[in-house]
C-alpha positions as CSV (number, residue, x, y, z in Angstrom):
1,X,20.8,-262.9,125.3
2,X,22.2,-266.4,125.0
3,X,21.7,-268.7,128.2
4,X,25.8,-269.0,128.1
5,X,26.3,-265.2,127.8
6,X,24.0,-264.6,131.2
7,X,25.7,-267.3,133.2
8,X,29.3,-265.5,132.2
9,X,27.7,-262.4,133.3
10,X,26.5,-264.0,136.3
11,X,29.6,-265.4,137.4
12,X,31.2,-261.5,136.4
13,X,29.3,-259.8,138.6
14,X,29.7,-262.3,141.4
15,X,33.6,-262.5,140.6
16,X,33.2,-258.4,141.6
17,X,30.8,-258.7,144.5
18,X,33.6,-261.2,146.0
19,X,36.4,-259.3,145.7
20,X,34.5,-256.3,148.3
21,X,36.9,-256.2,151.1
22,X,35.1,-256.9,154.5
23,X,34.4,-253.8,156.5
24,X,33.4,-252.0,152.9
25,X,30.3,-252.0,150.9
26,X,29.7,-251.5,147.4
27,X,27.0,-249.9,145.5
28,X,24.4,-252.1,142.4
29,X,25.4,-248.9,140.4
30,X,29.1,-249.6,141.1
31,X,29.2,-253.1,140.5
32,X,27.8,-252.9,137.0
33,X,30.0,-250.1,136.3
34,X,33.2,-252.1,137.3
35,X,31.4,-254.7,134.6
36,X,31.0,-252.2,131.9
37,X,27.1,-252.2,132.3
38,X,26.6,-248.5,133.2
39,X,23.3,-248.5,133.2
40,X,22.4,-252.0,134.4
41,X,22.3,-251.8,138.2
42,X,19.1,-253.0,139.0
43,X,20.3,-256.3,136.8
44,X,23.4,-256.9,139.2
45,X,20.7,-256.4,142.1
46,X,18.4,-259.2,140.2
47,X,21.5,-261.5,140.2
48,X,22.9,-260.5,143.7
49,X,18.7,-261.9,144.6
50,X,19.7,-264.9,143.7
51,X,23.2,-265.5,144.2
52,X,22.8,-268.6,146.5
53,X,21.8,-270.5,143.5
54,X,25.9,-270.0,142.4
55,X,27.5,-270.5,146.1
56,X,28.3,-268.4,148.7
57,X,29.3,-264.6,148.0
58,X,29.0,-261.6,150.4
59,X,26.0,-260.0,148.5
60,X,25.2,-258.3,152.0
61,X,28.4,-255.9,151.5
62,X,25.7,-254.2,148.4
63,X,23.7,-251.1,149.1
64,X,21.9,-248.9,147.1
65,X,23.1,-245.7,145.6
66,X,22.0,-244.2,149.0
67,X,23.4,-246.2,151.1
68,X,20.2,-248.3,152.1
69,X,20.2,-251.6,152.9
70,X,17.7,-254.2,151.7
71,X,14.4,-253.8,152.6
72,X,13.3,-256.3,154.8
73,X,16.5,-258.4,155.3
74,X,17.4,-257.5,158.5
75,X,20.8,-260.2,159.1
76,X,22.0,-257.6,156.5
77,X,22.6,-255.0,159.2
78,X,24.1,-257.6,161.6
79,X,26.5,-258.6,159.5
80,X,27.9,-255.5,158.6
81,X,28.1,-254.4,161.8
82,X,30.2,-257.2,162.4
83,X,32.5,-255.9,160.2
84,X,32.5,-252.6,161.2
85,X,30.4,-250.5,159.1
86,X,29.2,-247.2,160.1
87,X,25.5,-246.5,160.1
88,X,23.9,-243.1,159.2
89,X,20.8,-244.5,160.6
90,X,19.2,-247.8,161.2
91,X,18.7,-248.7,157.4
92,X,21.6,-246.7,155.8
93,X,25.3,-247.2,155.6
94,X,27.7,-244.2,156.0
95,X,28.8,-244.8,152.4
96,X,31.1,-241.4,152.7
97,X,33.3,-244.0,155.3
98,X,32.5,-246.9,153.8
99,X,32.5,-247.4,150.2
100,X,35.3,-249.2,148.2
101,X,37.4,-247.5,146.2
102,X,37.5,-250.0,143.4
């Protein structure tokens, strides 16, 4: 893959990530749907890891396909709650509540 193609696909899946409405999270399996990469979530999650690199994006509104956050970044949890999410538990979203419809 050309250096030019993976920048555009960078900047695709942010352009996605940034258009997640606050108070509703997003699955990686989602996101690369919504690109046309079907099967590609755990690249959008490799490109959410290093988002900051591109500017400032609300990668923090991404889950898994279960709902759980990421494991070990704990501001995740306190930002969403901030916007209102609804916890199952302490490490998994309500994604039946919460989950845009995109």
């Amino acid at each position: 893959m050309s250096q030019v193609l993976q920048k555009d696909l960078i900047y695709e899946i942010l352009a996605v990530v940034e258009e997640i409405p606050a108070g509703k999270v997003a699955t990686y399996g989602q996101i690369a749907r919504l690109i046309g990469r079907e099967k590609n979530a755990r690249l959008v999650g490799k490109v959410l890891g290093m988002a900051e690199c591109y500017g400032e994006y609300p990668c923090y509104r991404v889950v898994n396909h279960a709902g759980r956050l990421v494991p070990g970044w704990r501001e995740q949890a306190d930002l969403l709650r901030e916007e209102g999410i609804v916890f199952k538990d302490e490490d998994y979203v309500d994604l039946k509540q919460c989950r845009w419809d995109a």
